[in-house]
N, C-alpha and C positions, 0 to 999 in steps of 0.2 A: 486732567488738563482742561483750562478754559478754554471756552468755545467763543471763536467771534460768528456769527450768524444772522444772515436776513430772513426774517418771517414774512414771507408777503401773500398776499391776498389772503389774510383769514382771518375770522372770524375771531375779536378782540375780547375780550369781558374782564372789568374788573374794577373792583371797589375805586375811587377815589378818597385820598384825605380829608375833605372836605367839604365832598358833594356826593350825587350819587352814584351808584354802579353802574361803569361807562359798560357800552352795548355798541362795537362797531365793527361792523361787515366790513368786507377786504380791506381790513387795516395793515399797516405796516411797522416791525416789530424789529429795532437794531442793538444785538446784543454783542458787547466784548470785554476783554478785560473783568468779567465777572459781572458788570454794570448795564442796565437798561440804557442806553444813547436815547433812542427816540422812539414812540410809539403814537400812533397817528396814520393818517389818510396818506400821507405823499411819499411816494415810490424814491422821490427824485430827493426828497429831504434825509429819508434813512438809510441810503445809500451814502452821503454827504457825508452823514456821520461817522458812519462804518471805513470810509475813507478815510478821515481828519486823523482817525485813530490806527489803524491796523493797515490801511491802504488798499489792497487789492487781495488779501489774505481773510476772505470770510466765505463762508456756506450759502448757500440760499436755500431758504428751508419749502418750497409749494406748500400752502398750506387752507387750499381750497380743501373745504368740509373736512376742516378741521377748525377745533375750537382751544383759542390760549388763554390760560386765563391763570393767575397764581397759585402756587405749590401750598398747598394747604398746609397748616398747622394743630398736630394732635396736642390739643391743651390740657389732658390728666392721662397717663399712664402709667400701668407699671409691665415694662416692655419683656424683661425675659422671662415672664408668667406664660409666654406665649409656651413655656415647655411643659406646661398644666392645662394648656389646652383640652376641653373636651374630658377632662378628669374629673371637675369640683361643680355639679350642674344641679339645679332643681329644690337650692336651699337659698335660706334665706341668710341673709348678712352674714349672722353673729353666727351661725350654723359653720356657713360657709367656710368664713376668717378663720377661726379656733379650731375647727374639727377637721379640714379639708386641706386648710391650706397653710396653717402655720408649722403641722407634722410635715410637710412637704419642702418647706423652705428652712428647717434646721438643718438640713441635710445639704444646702447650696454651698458650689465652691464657686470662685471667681468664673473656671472654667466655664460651670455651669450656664453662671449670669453672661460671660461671654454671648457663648452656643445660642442661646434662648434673646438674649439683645440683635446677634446679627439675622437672626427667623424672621422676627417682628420688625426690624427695616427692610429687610428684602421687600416683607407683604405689604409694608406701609409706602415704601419706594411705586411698587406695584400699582397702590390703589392711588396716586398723587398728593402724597402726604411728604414735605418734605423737610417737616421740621416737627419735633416732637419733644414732651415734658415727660422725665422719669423720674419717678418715686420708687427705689427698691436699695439694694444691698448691693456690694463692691460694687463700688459705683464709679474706679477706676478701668474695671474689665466694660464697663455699658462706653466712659467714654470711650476707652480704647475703639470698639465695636463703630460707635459713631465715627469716629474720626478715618478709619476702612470705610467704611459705607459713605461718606461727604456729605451728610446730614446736618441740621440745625440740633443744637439738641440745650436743652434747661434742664440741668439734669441735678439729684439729690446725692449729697452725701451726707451720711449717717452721725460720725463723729461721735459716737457716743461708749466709752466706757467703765468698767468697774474699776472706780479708785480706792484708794488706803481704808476709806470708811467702811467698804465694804457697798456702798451703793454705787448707780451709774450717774455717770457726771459726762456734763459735754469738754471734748479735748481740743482745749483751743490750737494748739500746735498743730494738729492733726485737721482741724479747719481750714486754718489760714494757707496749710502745703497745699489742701484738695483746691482754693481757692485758686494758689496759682497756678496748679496746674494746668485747670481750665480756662485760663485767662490768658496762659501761654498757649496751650493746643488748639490744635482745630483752626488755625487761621481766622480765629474770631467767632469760629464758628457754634464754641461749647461757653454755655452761660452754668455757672455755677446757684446751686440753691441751697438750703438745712433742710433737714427733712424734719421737717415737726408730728407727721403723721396724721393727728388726731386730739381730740379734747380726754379720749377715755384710754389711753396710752401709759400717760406717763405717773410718776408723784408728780404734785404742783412746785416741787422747789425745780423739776427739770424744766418747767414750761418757763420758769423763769430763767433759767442758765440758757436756755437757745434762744428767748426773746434777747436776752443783752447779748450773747452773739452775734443776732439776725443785726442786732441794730451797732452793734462796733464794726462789724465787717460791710455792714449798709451792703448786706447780700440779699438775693431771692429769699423766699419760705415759699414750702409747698408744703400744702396740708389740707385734708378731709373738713367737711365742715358740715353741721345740720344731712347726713345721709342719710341715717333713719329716726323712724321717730324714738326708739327706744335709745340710741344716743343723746337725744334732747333731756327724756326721760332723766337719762341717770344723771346728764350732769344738772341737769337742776335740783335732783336732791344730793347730788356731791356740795355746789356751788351755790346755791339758788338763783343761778344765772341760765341762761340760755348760750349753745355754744361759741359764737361768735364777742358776745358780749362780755364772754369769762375768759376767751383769749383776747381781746382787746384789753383787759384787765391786766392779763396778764403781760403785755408792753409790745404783741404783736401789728400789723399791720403800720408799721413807722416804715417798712421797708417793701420792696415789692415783692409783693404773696400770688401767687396762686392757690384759688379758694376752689377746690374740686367739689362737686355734685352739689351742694345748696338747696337740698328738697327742702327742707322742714325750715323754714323762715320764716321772722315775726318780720313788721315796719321794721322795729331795732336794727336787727338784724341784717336788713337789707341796708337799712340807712349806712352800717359802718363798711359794709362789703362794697357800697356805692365811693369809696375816698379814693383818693390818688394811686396810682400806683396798682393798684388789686384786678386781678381778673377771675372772674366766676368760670370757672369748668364745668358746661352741662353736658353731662353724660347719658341720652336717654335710655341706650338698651340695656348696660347696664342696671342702671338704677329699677328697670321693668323687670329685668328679669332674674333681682336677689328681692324682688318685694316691696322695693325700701320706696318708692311715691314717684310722682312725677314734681320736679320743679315748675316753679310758677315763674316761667322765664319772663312773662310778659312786665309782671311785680316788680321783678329785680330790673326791667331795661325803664321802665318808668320812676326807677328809685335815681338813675342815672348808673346803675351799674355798668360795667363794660364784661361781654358775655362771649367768651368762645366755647370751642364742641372737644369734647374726649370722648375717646370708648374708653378710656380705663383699659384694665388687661383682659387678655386673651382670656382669662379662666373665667371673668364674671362675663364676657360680653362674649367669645367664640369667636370674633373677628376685628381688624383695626382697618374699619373702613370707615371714613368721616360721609363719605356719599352715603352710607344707613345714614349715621348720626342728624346730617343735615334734612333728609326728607322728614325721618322721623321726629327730629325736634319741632320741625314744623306742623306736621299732624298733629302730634298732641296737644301745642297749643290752641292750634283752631277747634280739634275735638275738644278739647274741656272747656273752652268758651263759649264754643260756641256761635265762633265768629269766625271767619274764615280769611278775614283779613288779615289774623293776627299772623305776627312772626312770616313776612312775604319772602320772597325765592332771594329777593334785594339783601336783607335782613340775614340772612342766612350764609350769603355769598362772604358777607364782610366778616362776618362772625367767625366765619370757618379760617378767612387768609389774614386780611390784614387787623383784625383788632386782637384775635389771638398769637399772629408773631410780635406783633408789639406789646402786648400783654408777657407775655415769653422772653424780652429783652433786645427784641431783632427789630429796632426801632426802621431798617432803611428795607422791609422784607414785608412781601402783602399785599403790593400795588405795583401796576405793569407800568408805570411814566419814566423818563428819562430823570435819573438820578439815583434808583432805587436799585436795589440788587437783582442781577440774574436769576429769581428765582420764580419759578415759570412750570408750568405740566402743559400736556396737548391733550385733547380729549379727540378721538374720531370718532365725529357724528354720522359715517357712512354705515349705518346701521340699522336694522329694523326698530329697533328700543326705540330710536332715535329721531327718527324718518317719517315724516317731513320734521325737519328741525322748529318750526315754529321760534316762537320767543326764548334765545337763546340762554337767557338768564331765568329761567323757570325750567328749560330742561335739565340745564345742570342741577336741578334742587329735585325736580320731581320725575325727571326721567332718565338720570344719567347711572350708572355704579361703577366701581372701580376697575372693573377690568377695561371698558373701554379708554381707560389711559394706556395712553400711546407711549409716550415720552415726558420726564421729568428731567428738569434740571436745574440744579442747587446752587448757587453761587459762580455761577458762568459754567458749571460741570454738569455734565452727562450725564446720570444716574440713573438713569435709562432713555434708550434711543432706541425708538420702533420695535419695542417690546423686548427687547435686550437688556437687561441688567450692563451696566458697564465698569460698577465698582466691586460688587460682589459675584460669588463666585456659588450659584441656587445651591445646585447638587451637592458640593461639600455643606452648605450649611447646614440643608435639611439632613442629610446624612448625621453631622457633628446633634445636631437639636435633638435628632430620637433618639439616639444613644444617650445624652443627657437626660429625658425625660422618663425613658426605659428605666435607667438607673433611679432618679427621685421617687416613680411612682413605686417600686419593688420597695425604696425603704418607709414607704409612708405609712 
């Protein structure tokens, strides 16, 4: 159910369109009908609004030491990996993919992907995340999952199987249905993708049948790009191209892609990942901790790339927290530069909300103004971590983590209210998640 409600006196943060990340103390915050009304300094003006609309039928939210600021967007994962959690640790990539984790996912049934999709919203709910990118397998059981949970979600379908010839071919019937489904469901709220995966995945005639898919259906593409170096490696003596430049080749990036991890990057490279339409997914704990490099996010934002944050999945990274991702992406840029300017709390703020839900297809999602969607987290800074608040847009990057989210809510809805879950249901989940996981890891 949509919430009409006044936010008053707190503490405001959030990117603008076109300027920078607003920063204002007891601001006032009017939300209804799923829509931001007014955000601003006057009591007397967001009240006005909250009338015009709904009349005398709103909340008033107190929200001294407390900080609003938008629902963060996870831009690469693969969500019910979360049931491989703490299974597949201490290897590197190619280790990891083939020996750890591909014996593990032959064995998935929808239920499975269900179980392990509604895990990873509950924790992502939890941590202020309220809109997220999946890359995996029935990818009808992930929306089902999202659409119970009131999540944003960009999600993958596979589409792909064995025809007459005996080889896999992309099934365009079987696109076009996944296509509407998501386009009917979810109240707007499920953006459909192809799942391309990778450059060392497929034969080259398949990269070509889901390019001219990607581009008849003028749908998303999600797919891995430059992870490790030894992917560079092989496709340049497959292609003699580097990987970005050999899916370019091959009729990609005409439609909007998300470009996950991005380590290994030439200029070229960055040059085509910098075009319309593309969002780079920087994933740093991941990407630290299967081996595979750190991106050179500084490169790609100076190429004009536009750059949001993913953990990727539970099994490479152990947690879906974008408050790691944000601190972290920042440290390592100032660590390997050696500059400490680089990549600032500012920078990070946008990255994480609104260029990642627009990257992700949620063009009215990101930013707190009147016109934009209800989606919103509360952070309470009545905290030790937190205390004295200081510069409220630098705490959120370098002193904030997820459990101090108080409250999230998605498109005028609840999705949690004062630590409350209000869509999901913990206890059955986790309960449904190990017995999933129990079962995969016994047949792996």
């Amino acid at each position: 159910m949509k919430s009409a409600v006044l936010f008053a006196h707190i503490q405001l943060v959030t990117p603008l369109p076109d300027g920078p990340v607003l920063s204002l103390a007891n601001a006032f915050v009017a939300v209804a009908e799923g829509e931001i009304l007014y955000a601003g300094p006057y009591e007397d003006a967001a009240r006005q609004r909250l009338v015009e609309r709904v009349g005398s039928q709103y909340e008033t939210y107190a929200g001294q030491r407390k900080i609003l600021w938008p629902a963060m967007a996870n831009a690469h994962g693969h969500i019910p990996m979360t049931l491989m959690r703490n299974q597949a640790d201490d290897a590197n990539l190619h280790t990891w993919l083939f020996d750890l984790i591909f014996p593990r996912e032959k064995h998935l049934t929808p239920e499975h992907v269900k179980n392990g999709t509604a895990l990873g919203m509950a924790e992502m709910i939890r941590a202020g995340t309220g809109t997220a990118a999946d890359m995996y397998y029935y990818s009808e059981a992930v929306v089902e999952a999202a659409i119970e949970a009131g999540m944003r979600l960009n999600v993958c379908f596979d589409g792909k199987t064995e025809g007459p010839d005996g080889k896999t071919h992309v099934q365009t019937g079987e696109v076009e249905r996944f296509i509407q489904l998501c386009r009917f469901a979810g109240d707007g709220r499920i953006v459909p993708a192809l799942l391309v995966h990778s450059i060392y995945l497929y034969e080259p005639y398949m990269y070509r049948e889901l390019a001219q898919m990607a581009a008849d259906q003028q749908c998303f593409v999600q797919v891995h790009i430059g992870e490790t170096a030894r992917e560079v490696s092989e496709c340049l003596a497959a292609y003699g191209q580097r990987p970005a430049v050999q899916l370019a080749e091959f009729g990609f990036f005409q439609t909007p892609t998300v470009a996950a991890h991005c380590v290994h990057l030439d200029d070229q490279e960055r040059s085509i990942l910098a075009g319309p339409g593309i969002l780079v997914a920087h994933c740093p704990t991941s990407n630290l901790k299967l081996g595979s490099g750190i991106a050179n996010i500084k490169a790609l934002l100076e190429a004009g790339a536009k750059v949001g944050l993913g953990t990727d999945g539970a099994a490479s990274n152990n947690n879906l927290s974008l408050y790691q991702e944000m601190k972290l992406a920042s440290l390592l840029a100032k660590g390997t530069s050696g500059d400490a300017s680089i990549l600032p709390a500012d920078e990070l703020i946008r990255m994480a909300t609104l260029t990642a839900q627009q990257g992700l297809g949620f063009a009215s999602s990101g930013c707190i103004a009147a016109g934009y969607a209800a989606d919103l987290q509360i952070l309470d800074a009545d905290r030790p971590s937190l205390w004295p608040l200081g510069e409220p847009n630098a705490a959120l990057v370098y002193s904030s983590e997820g459990s101090a989210v108080e409250s999230l809510m998605v498109d005028g809805q609840w999705l949690m209210y004062k630590h409350e879950l209000k869509t999901l249901d913990e206890e059955k989940i986790k309960h449904e998640a190990l017995r999933s996981a129990v079962h995969l890891n016994r047949l792996a």
